[in-house]
C-alpha positions in Angstrom: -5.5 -0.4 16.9 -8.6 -2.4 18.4 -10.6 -0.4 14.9 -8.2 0.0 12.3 -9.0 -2.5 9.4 -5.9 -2.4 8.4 -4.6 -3.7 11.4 -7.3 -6.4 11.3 -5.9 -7.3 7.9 -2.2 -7.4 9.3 -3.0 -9.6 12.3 -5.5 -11.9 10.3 -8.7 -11.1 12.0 -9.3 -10.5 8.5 -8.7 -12.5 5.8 -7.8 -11.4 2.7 -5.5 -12.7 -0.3 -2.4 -11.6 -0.3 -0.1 -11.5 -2.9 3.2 -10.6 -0.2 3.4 -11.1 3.5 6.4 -11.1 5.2 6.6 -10.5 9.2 6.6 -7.0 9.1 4.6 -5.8 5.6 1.7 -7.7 3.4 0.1 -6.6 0.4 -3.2 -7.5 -1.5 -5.5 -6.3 -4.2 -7.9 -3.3 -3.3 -11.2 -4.3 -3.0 -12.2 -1.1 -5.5 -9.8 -1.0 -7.7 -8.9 2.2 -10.4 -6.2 0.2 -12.2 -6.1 -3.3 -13.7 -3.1 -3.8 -10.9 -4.3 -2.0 -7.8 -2.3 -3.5 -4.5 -2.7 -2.0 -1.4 0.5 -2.3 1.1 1.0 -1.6 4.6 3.0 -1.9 7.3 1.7 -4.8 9.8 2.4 -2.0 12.9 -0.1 0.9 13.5 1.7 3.8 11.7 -1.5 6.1 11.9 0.0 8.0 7.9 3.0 9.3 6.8 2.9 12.1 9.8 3.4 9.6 11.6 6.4 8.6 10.8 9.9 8.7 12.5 13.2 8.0 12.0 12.9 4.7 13.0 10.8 3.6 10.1 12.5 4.4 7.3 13.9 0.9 6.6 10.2 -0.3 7.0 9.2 2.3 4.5 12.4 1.3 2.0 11.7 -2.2 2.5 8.1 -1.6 1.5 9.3 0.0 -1.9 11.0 -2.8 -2.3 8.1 -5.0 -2.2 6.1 -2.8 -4.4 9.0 -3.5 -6.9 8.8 -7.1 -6.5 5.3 -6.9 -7.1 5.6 -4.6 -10.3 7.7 -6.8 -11.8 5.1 -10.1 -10.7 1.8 -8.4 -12.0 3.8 -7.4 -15.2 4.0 -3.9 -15.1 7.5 -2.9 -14.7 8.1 -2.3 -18.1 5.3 0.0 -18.7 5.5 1.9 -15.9 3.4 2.6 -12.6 2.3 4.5 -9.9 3.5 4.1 -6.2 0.8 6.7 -4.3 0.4 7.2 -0.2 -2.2 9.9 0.1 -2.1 11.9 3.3 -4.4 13.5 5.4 -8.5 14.2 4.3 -8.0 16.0 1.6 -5.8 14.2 -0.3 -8.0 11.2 0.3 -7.0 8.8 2.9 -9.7 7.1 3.9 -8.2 4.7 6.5 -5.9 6.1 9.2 -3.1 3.5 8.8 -0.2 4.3 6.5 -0.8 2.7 2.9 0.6 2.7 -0.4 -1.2 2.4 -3.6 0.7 0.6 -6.7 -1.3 1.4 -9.4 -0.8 0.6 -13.5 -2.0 -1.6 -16.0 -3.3 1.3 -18.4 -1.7 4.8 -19.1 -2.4 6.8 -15.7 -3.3 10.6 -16.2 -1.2 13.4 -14.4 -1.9 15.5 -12.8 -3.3 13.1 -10.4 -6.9 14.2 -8.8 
């Protein structure tokens, strides 16, 4: 998608650090964080959110749990706990239209969430 920052981020138009980038997924920090570890990680391919998706992206979206794990256990908060979080739609705040999840922790997160 010729707009989608996220798919400027995936292709490299812009550059960010990232902490995990394989050919199909990369992660990096959010830019506003709400946790000490806040990592943003997408798909590389336009999946618009999680209505989006089919049944032939649910490896991608396993293999990106995976990688959120990974990264738990790299930013050191495995043992403590965390938050994996993929808002959908307006009013549950999604603010870019390409499917992303949130890992979140580094302090004691509140529930209920919003």
């Amino acid at each position: 998608m010729e707009n989608c920052i996220f798919c400027k981020i995936a292709d490299g138009r812009i550059k960010t650090d990232a902490v995990y980038e394989d050919d199909k997924i990369i992660a990096f920090k959010d830019l506003n964080p709400v946790a000490p570890v806040h990592i943003l990680i997408i798909p590389k391919a336009h999946i618009s959110g999680v209505m989006a998706l089919t049944e032939k992206d649910k490896t991608l979206v396993g293999e990106i749990f995976l990688v959120a794990r990974s990264l738990a256990e790299q930013f050191g908060i495995a043992d403590n706990g965390f938050r994996i979080v993929a808002n959908s739609g307006e009013n549950a705040g999604q603010s870019v239209p390409h499917l992303h999840f949130h890992l979140l922790g580094g302090r004691k997160l509140g529930w209920p969430p919003g």
